[in-house]
N, C-alpha and C positions, 0 to 999 in steps of 0.2 A: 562515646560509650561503646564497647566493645559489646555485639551481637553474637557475631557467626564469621568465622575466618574462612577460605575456603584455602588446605595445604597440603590434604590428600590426594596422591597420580593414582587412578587407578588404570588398570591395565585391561585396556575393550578384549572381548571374543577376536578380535582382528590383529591384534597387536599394537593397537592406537595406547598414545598414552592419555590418559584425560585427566585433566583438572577439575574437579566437581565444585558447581556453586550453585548457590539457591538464589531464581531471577527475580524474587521480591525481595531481598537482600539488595542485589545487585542495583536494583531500579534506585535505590536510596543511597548506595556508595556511589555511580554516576552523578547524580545532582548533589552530592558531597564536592565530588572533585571539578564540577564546572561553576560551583562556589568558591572555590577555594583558590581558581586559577580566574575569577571573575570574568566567566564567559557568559554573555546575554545570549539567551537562546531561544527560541520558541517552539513547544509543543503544540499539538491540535491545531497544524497549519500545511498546507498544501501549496506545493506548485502548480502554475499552470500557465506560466508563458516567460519568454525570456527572450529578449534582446539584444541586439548585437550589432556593432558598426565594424564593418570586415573582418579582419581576423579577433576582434576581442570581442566579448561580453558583456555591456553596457548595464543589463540590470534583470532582475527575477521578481515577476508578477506575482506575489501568495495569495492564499484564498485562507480567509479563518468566520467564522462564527459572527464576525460584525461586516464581514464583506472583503473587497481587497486591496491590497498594499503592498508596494516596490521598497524593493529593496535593490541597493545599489553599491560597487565594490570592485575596488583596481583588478583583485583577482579572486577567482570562486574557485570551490572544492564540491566535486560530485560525487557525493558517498551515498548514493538512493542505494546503492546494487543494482537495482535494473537502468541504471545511465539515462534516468529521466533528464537531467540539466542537459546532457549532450544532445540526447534526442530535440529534445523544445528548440536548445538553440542552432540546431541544423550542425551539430559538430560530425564527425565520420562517427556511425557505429556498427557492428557486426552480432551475428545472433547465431550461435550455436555453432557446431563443426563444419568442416567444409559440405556435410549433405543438409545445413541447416538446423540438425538436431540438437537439442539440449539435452541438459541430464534431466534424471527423474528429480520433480518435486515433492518432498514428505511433508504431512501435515503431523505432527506428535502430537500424543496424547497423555495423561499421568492418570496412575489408577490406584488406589489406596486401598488396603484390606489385603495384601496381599502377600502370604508368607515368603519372604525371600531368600529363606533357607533352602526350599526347590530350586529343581536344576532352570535357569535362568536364559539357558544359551541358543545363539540361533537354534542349533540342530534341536532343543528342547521346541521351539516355536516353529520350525518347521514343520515336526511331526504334530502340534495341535490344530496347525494352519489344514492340511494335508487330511485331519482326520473331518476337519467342520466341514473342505470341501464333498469329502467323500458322504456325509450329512445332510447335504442340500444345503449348506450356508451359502447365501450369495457374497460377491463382489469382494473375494478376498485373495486380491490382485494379487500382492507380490505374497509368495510363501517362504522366505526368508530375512528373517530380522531383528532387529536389536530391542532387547529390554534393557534399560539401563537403572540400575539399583543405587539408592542414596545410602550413603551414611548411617547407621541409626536410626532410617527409615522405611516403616513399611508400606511408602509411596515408590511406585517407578515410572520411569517413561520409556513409552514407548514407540520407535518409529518402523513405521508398517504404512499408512494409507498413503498408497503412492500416483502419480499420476505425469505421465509426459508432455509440459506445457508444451502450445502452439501459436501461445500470444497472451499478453497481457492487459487487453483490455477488460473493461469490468463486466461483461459478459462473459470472457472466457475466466476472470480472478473467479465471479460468481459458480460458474460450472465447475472449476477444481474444486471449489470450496466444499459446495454442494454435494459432491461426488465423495471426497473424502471424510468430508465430517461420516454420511451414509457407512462408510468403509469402518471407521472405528467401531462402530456399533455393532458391525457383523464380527468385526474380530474379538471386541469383547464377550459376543458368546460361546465362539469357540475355543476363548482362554479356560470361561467357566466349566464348557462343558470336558474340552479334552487336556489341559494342563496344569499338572497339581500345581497347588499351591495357590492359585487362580480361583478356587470356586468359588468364594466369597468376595472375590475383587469386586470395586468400585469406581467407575469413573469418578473423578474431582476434576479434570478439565481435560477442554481440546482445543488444541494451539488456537489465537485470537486469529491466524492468518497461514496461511499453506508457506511454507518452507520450499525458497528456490534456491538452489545448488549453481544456476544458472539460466541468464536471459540474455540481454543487451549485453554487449563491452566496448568499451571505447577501443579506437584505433589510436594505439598513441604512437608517439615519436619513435620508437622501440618497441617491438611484441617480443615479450622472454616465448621461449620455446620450449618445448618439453625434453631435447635435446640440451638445454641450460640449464633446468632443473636436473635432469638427470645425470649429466654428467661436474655438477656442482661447481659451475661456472660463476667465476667475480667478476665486477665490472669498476673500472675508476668511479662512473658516476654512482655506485651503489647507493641506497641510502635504510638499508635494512635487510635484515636476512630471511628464508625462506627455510623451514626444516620438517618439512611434511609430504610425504609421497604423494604423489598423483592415486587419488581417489575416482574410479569411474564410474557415476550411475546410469546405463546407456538403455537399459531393462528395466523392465517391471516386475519382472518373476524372480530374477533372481539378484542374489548382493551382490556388492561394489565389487569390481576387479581394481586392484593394483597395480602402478609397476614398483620394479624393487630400485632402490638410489643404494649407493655404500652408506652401511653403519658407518654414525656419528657426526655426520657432516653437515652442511648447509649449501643453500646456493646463493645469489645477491639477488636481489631487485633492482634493478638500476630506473634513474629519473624518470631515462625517457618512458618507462613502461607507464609511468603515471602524468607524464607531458600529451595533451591532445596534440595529436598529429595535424590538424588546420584550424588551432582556435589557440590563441599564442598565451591568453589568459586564463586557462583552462587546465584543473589538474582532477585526478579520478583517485578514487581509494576503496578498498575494499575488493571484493570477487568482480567488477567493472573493470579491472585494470586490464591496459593491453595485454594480452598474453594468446595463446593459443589455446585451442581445446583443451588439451591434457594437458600443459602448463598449471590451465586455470584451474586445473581440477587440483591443486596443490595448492594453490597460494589463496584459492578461496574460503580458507578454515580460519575460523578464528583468529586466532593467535596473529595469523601474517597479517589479517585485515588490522590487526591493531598497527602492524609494524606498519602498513602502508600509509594507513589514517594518519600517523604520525607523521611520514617522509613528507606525504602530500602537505599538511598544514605548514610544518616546518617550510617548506620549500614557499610556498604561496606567500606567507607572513615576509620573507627576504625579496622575493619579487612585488610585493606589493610596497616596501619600502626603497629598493635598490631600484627597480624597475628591469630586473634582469634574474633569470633562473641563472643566480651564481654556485656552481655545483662545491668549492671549497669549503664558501662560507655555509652551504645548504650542511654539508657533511660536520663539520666544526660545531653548528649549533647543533645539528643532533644528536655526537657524542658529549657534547657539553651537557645534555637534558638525558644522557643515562643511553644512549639507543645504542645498540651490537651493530655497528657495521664494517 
Protein backbone atom coordinates (compact mmCIF):
# COMPACT_ATOMS: atom_id res chain seq x y z
CA UNK A 1 0.00 0.00 0.00
CA UNK A 2 1.33 3.06 -1.04
CA UNK A 3 1.53 5.99 1.96
CA UNK A 4 4.13 8.63 1.48
CA UNK A 5 7.24 8.38 -1.04
CA UNK A 6 9.88 10.66 -0.12
CA UNK A 7 11.47 12.26 -3.84
CA UNK A 8 11.84 15.83 -3.22
CA UNK A 9 15.97 17.40 -2.99
CA UNK A 10 15.58 20.15 -1.34
CA UNK A 11 18.22 22.59 -1.23
CA UNK A 12 19.54 23.57 2.90
CA UNK A 13 20.55 27.48 3.81
CA UNK A 14 24.25 25.69 3.40
CA UNK A 15 24.04 24.32 0.06
CA UNK A 16 23.31 20.73 1.32
CA UNK A 17 21.22 18.92 -0.82
CA UNK A 18 18.51 16.88 1.34
CA UNK A 19 16.14 14.19 0.73
CA UNK A 20 13.21 14.85 3.04
CA UNK A 21 11.30 11.81 4.65
CA UNK A 22 9.02 11.32 7.52
CA UNK A 23 10.73 8.92 10.38
CA UNK A 24 7.40 7.30 11.31
CA UNK A 25 6.97 6.44 7.72
CA UNK A 26 10.48 5.31 7.63
CA UNK A 27 10.39 3.04 10.98
CA UNK A 28 7.63 0.95 8.94
CA UNK A 29 9.57 0.82 5.42
CA UNK A 30 12.82 -0.59 7.61
CA UNK A 31 10.86 -3.50 8.98
CA UNK A 32 9.33 -3.88 5.55
CA UNK A 33 12.78 -4.54 4.07
CA UNK A 34 14.23 -6.77 6.87
CA UNK A 35 11.05 -8.78 6.14
CA UNK A 36 11.48 -9.10 2.84
CA UNK A 37 15.16 -9.83 2.87
CA UNK A 38 14.29 -12.28 6.18
CA UNK A 39 16.57 -10.75 8.57
CA UNK A 40 15.90 -11.95 12.35
CA UNK A 41 16.72 -8.97 14.30
CA UNK A 42 16.03 -7.78 17.79
CA UNK A 43 14.79 -4.48 19.22
CA UNK A 44 14.66 -3.50 22.88
CA UNK A 45 18.06 -5.19 23.49
CA UNK A 46 21.43 -4.10 24.85
CA UNK A 47 24.96 -5.06 24.69
CA UNK A 48 26.99 -5.50 27.44
CA UNK A 49 29.91 -7.85 27.13
CA UNK A 50 31.86 -9.44 24.50
CA UNK A 51 34.35 -12.08 24.11
CA UNK A 52 37.21 -12.86 22.27
CA UNK A 53 40.09 -15.62 21.85
CA UNK A 54 43.06 -13.50 20.31
CA UNK A 55 42.63 -11.80 17.44
CA UNK A 56 38.58 -12.74 16.86
CA UNK A 57 35.49 -12.33 18.60
CA UNK A 58 33.98 -15.29 20.00
CA UNK A 59 30.46 -14.01 20.98
CA UNK A 60 28.24 -10.73 22.45
CA UNK A 61 26.46 -10.97 25.81
CA UNK A 62 22.74 -8.89 25.26
CA UNK A 63 20.67 -7.82 27.98
CA UNK A 64 16.76 -7.54 27.13
CA UNK A 65 13.57 -7.44 29.40
CA UNK A 66 13.73 -11.38 30.58
CA UNK A 67 17.44 -11.13 31.32
CA UNK A 68 20.69 -12.21 29.19
CA UNK A 69 21.64 -14.05 26.27
CA UNK A 70 24.83 -14.78 23.82
CA UNK A 71 24.86 -14.50 20.79
CA UNK A 72 27.49 -16.09 18.82
CA UNK A 73 29.03 -15.62 14.98
CA UNK A 74 32.19 -16.21 12.67
CA UNK A 75 32.18 -12.61 12.04
CA UNK A 76 30.30 -9.24 13.71
CA UNK A 77 29.41 -5.77 12.40
CA UNK A 78 29.67 -2.65 14.57
CA UNK A 79 27.30 -0.21 13.62
CA UNK A 80 26.42 1.28 17.48
CA UNK A 81 28.19 4.83 16.02
CA UNK A 82 29.82 5.24 19.37
CA UNK A 83 31.97 1.71 18.65
CA UNK A 84 30.36 0.01 21.64
CA UNK A 85 31.32 -3.85 20.19
CA UNK A 86 34.97 -2.43 19.71
CA UNK A 87 35.26 -0.83 22.87
CA UNK A 88 33.62 -4.16 25.01
CA UNK A 89 35.78 -6.25 23.08
CA UNK A 90 39.11 -4.52 23.85
CA UNK A 91 39.50 -3.87 19.83
CA UNK A 92 41.90 -0.34 19.19
CA UNK A 93 39.66 2.91 19.40
CA UNK A 94 40.18 6.59 19.13
CA UNK A 95 37.98 9.67 20.45
CA UNK A 96 37.82 12.91 18.79
CA UNK A 97 40.72 14.98 16.98
CA UNK A 98 44.15 14.91 17.78
CA UNK A 99 43.31 17.48 21.12
CA UNK A 100 40.77 14.84 21.99
CA UNK A 101 37.84 17.03 20.86
CA UNK A 102 34.62 16.02 19.16
CA UNK A 103 32.12 17.77 17.47
CA UNK A 104 29.00 19.47 18.81
CA UNK A 105 26.18 17.10 19.69
CA UNK A 106 22.29 18.43 18.69
CA UNK A 107 19.31 17.32 20.30
CA UNK A 108 16.31 18.40 17.39
CA UNK A 109 13.18 19.30 18.05
CA UNK A 110 9.65 19.74 15.64
CA UNK A 111 7.25 22.36 16.30
CA UNK A 112 3.79 22.71 14.62
CA UNK A 113 1.64 25.81 14.39
CA UNK A 114 4.07 27.40 12.55
CA UNK A 115 3.57 29.67 9.31
CA UNK A 116 6.39 28.69 6.98
CA UNK A 117 5.80 31.14 4.57
CA UNK A 118 8.17 33.41 7.13
CA UNK A 119 11.65 33.88 6.40
CA UNK A 120 13.06 30.56 7.81
CA UNK A 121 16.83 31.05 7.62
CA UNK A 122 19.63 30.98 9.81
CA UNK A 123 20.28 34.60 9.68
CA UNK A 124 16.17 34.82 10.34
CA UNK A 125 17.02 32.65 13.74
CA UNK A 126 19.94 34.38 14.49
CA UNK A 127 18.51 37.66 14.92
CA UNK A 128 15.48 35.89 17.23
CA UNK A 129 18.27 33.85 19.10
CA UNK A 130 20.26 37.47 19.62
CA UNK A 131 17.07 39.26 20.45
CA UNK A 132 15.78 36.49 23.46
CA UNK A 133 19.43 36.86 24.56
CA UNK A 134 19.42 40.45 24.84
CA UNK A 135 15.72 39.57 26.90
CA UNK A 136 17.36 37.64 29.66
CA UNK A 137 16.43 34.31 27.84
CA UNK A 138 18.87 31.80 29.36
CA UNK A 139 20.85 29.01 27.94
CA UNK A 140 20.56 29.69 24.32
CA UNK A 141 23.96 28.35 23.52
CA UNK A 142 24.59 28.38 19.97
CA UNK A 143 22.92 31.42 18.14
CA UNK A 144 22.94 30.15 14.71
CA UNK A 145 20.83 27.44 13.14
CA UNK A 146 18.66 25.49 11.01
CA UNK A 147 14.83 25.15 10.76
CA UNK A 148 14.20 22.64 8.52
CA UNK A 149 10.43 22.96 6.66
CA UNK A 150 8.51 19.69 5.39
CA UNK A 151 6.58 19.51 2.52
CA UNK A 152 2.99 20.57 2.95
CA UNK A 153 3.64 20.88 6.38
CA UNK A 154 3.16 23.38 8.93
CA UNK A 155 5.60 21.18 11.18
CA UNK A 156 9.43 22.00 11.20
CA UNK A 157 12.52 20.87 12.79
CA UNK A 158 14.74 22.28 14.35
CA UNK A 159 18.50 21.90 15.42
CA UNK A 160 19.80 24.40 17.91
CA UNK A 161 20.44 22.77 21.49
CA UNK A 162 23.69 22.00 21.29
CA UNK A 163 26.31 20.77 23.58
CA UNK A 164 30.30 19.48 23.41
CA UNK A 165 30.39 15.78 24.55
CA UNK A 166 33.23 14.54 26.98
CA UNK A 167 31.99 10.95 27.37
CA UNK A 168 29.30 8.83 27.15
CA UNK A 169 28.57 7.34 30.13
CA UNK A 170 24.91 7.52 31.42
CA UNK A 171 25.79 10.28 33.70
CA UNK A 172 27.28 12.38 31.22
CA UNK A 173 24.20 10.86 28.18
CA UNK A 174 21.81 12.14 31.35
CA UNK A 175 23.63 15.71 31.72
CA UNK A 176 23.40 16.41 27.76
CA UNK A 177 20.09 15.27 27.70
CA UNK A 178 19.20 17.23 30.58
CA UNK A 179 20.84 20.32 29.47
CA UNK A 180 19.37 20.30 26.03
CA UNK A 181 15.97 19.25 26.47
CA UNK A 182 16.22 22.73 29.13
CA UNK A 183 17.63 24.56 25.82
CA UNK A 184 14.66 23.90 23.57
CA UNK A 185 12.40 25.45 25.82
CA UNK A 186 14.34 28.57 26.18
CA UNK A 187 14.45 28.82 22.37
CA UNK A 188 11.07 28.05 21.83
CA UNK A 189 10.28 31.35 23.61
CA UNK A 190 12.32 33.24 21.85
CA UNK A 191 10.94 31.80 18.41
CA UNK A 192 7.55 33.15 19.90
CA UNK A 193 8.59 36.21 21.21
CA UNK A 194 10.98 37.47 18.49
CA UNK A 195 10.41 35.55 14.95
CA UNK A 196 7.43 35.93 12.82
CA UNK A 197 5.76 33.33 12.00
CA UNK A 198 6.66 31.60 15.24
CA UNK A 199 4.13 33.13 17.77
CA UNK A 200 1.81 30.43 17.87
CA UNK A 201 4.24 27.70 17.44
CA UNK A 202 3.97 24.45 19.27
CA UNK A 203 6.20 21.90 20.49
CA UNK A 204 5.07 18.14 19.14
CA UNK A 205 8.46 16.54 20.15
CA UNK A 206 12.14 16.50 21.27
CA UNK A 207 14.41 14.00 19.86
CA UNK A 208 13.92 10.58 22.16
CA UNK A 209 18.10 11.00 22.42
CA UNK A 210 20.79 13.83 21.86
CA UNK A 211 22.30 13.54 18.30
CA UNK A 212 26.16 12.74 18.02
CA UNK A 213 28.04 13.82 14.95
CA UNK A 214 30.86 12.13 16.81
CA UNK A 215 32.42 9.90 19.67
CA UNK A 216 34.42 6.56 19.63
CA UNK A 217 36.00 5.32 15.95
CA UNK A 218 37.53 2.36 15.43
CA UNK A 219 41.24 2.15 14.23
CA UNK A 220 40.94 0.16 11.16
CA UNK A 221 43.34 -1.50 8.76
CA UNK A 222 43.19 2.04 6.62
CA UNK A 223 42.23 5.57 8.19
CA UNK A 224 40.68 7.58 4.84
CA UNK A 225 42.03 11.02 5.38
CA UNK A 226 40.70 14.20 4.79
CA UNK A 227 43.46 14.77 2.22
CA UNK A 228 41.50 11.36 0.31
CA UNK A 229 38.26 13.00 0.71
CA UNK A 230 39.39 15.98 -0.65
CA UNK A 231 41.29 15.44 -3.27
CA UNK A 232 38.75 12.54 -4.48
CA UNK A 233 40.92 9.74 -4.24
CA UNK A 234 40.07 5.79 -5.39
CA UNK A 235 41.16 2.76 -4.05
CA UNK A 236 41.27 -1.01 -5.61
CA UNK A 237 39.78 -2.23 -2.51
CA UNK A 238 36.88 0.50 -2.63
CA UNK A 239 33.69 -0.74 -1.74
CA UNK A 240 31.41 2.32 -2.01
CA UNK A 241 31.43 6.02 -2.58
CA UNK A 242 31.64 9.12 -0.54
CA UNK A 243 30.03 12.50 -2.06
CA UNK A 244 29.72 14.83 0.90
CA UNK A 245 32.03 17.61 2.03
CA UNK A 246 33.65 17.63 5.44
CA UNK A 247 31.05 19.25 7.64
CA UNK A 248 32.80 20.72 11.12
CA UNK A 249 30.88 21.25 14.22
CA UNK A 250 33.96 22.35 16.52
CA UNK A 251 31.76 25.31 18.38
CA UNK A 252 28.92 25.96 20.03
CA UNK A 253 28.03 29.45 18.96
CA UNK A 254 28.48 29.34 15.78
CA UNK A 255 27.59 26.95 12.47
CA UNK A 256 29.38 24.29 10.73
CA UNK A 257 32.53 25.39 8.64
CA UNK A 258 33.13 23.58 5.52
CA UNK A 259 35.84 22.65 3.35
CA UNK A 260 35.20 22.90 -0.48
CA UNK A 261 35.98 19.17 -2.70
CA UNK A 262 35.52 19.83 -6.69
CA UNK A 263 31.94 20.02 -8.04
CA UNK A 264 30.54 16.69 -9.01
CA UNK A 265 32.72 14.24 -7.92
CA UNK A 266 33.13 11.51 -5.16
CA UNK A 267 35.82 9.82 -3.36
CA UNK A 268 36.02 5.76 -2.30
CA UNK A 269 36.00 4.08 0.96
CA UNK A 270 38.07 1.40 0.82
CA UNK A 271 37.93 -1.96 3.10
CA UNK A 272 40.45 -1.41 5.20
CA UNK A 273 38.60 1.79 6.60
CA UNK A 274 35.93 -0.58 7.85
CA UNK A 275 38.61 -3.84 8.62
CA UNK A 276 39.55 -3.40 12.51
CA UNK A 277 43.15 -2.88 12.74
CA UNK A 278 43.82 -5.94 15.67
CA UNK A 279 40.66 -7.96 15.69
CA UNK A 280 40.72 -10.10 12.21
CA UNK A 281 36.82 -10.65 12.64
CA UNK A 282 35.75 -7.40 13.08
CA UNK A 283 34.26 -4.85 10.67
CA UNK A 284 32.65 -1.08 11.57
CA UNK A 285 29.94 0.90 9.65
CA UNK A 286 28.56 4.03 9.87
CA UNK A 287 30.40 7.50 11.47
CA UNK A 288 32.78 4.68 13.62
CA UNK A 289 34.58 3.91 10.53
CA UNK A 290 38.51 4.56 10.50
CA UNK A 291 38.87 7.80 9.29
CA UNK A 292 40.36 10.92 10.54
CA UNK A 293 38.66 14.04 12.15
CA UNK A 294 37.57 15.78 9.16
CA UNK A 295 37.43 12.73 6.96
CA UNK A 296 34.76 11.79 9.46
CA UNK A 297 33.08 14.81 9.38
CA UNK A 298 32.06 13.62 5.52
CA UNK A 299 31.53 10.26 5.53
CA UNK A 300 29.39 10.48 8.86
CA UNK A 301 26.03 11.63 6.97
CA UNK A 302 23.73 9.61 6.13
CA UNK A 303 23.78 8.50 2.85
CA UNK A 304 27.66 7.22 3.10
CA UNK A 305 26.50 5.30 6.49
CA UNK A 306 24.17 3.48 4.30
CA UNK A 307 26.96 2.90 1.68
CA UNK A 308 29.32 1.76 4.55
CA UNK A 309 26.40 -0.52 6.38
CA UNK A 310 26.27 -2.08 3.07
CA UNK A 311 30.32 -2.71 2.24
CA UNK A 312 30.52 -3.77 5.94
CA UNK A 313 27.60 -6.68 5.83
CA UNK A 314 28.51 -7.43 2.25
CA UNK A 315 32.14 -8.07 3.14
CA UNK A 316 31.40 -10.06 6.75
CA UNK A 317 28.60 -12.39 4.91
CA UNK A 318 32.00 -13.55 2.32
CA UNK A 319 34.32 -13.92 5.15
CA UNK A 320 32.11 -15.60 7.36
CA UNK A 321 31.46 -18.12 4.48
CA UNK A 322 35.10 -18.08 2.50
CA UNK A 323 36.86 -17.46 5.77
CA UNK A 324 38.90 -14.57 4.27
CA UNK A 325 38.06 -10.74 3.42
CA UNK A 326 38.25 -11.67 -0.43
CA UNK A 327 38.28 -7.91 -1.74
CA UNK A 328 37.17 -9.29 -5.73
CA UNK A 329 34.51 -11.27 -4.64
CA UNK A 330 33.55 -8.58 -1.78
CA UNK A 331 33.28 -5.81 -4.83
CA UNK A 332 31.46 -8.42 -7.48
CA UNK A 333 28.68 -9.07 -4.77
CA UNK A 334 28.26 -5.43 -4.20
CA UNK A 335 27.83 -4.35 -7.66
CA UNK A 336 25.67 -7.32 -8.24
CA UNK A 337 23.22 -6.00 -5.32
CA UNK A 338 23.03 -2.44 -7.16
CA UNK A 339 26.14 -0.48 -5.04
CA UNK A 340 28.30 2.61 -6.99
CA UNK A 341 31.65 1.55 -6.61
Amino acid sequence: MFLWRATEIIISATGNKNVQFKPEYLKVALDNLMDRFQVKYFLHTTMIDAKRNGQNITSVTCFDDEGCFTVKAKVFVDATGDANLCHLAGARTVWGNEDGQVMAATLPFRLAGVDTSQDMSPAAVERAVKAGKEAGIPNLTRERGFIQKMTGSKEVMVLLPSVIPTGISAEDLTDMEKFTRGQALHYIEAFRWFMPGMEHCELTMIGPSIGFRETRRMVGRYTLSAEDVLTRRTFEDGIGRGGFKPEIHLGLKEAATYLDVPHGSYYDIPLGCLQSADTENLYGAGRLISADHQAMAASRVMGTCFVTGHGAGVAAAIQAKTGKADVPAIRAELEQQGAMI
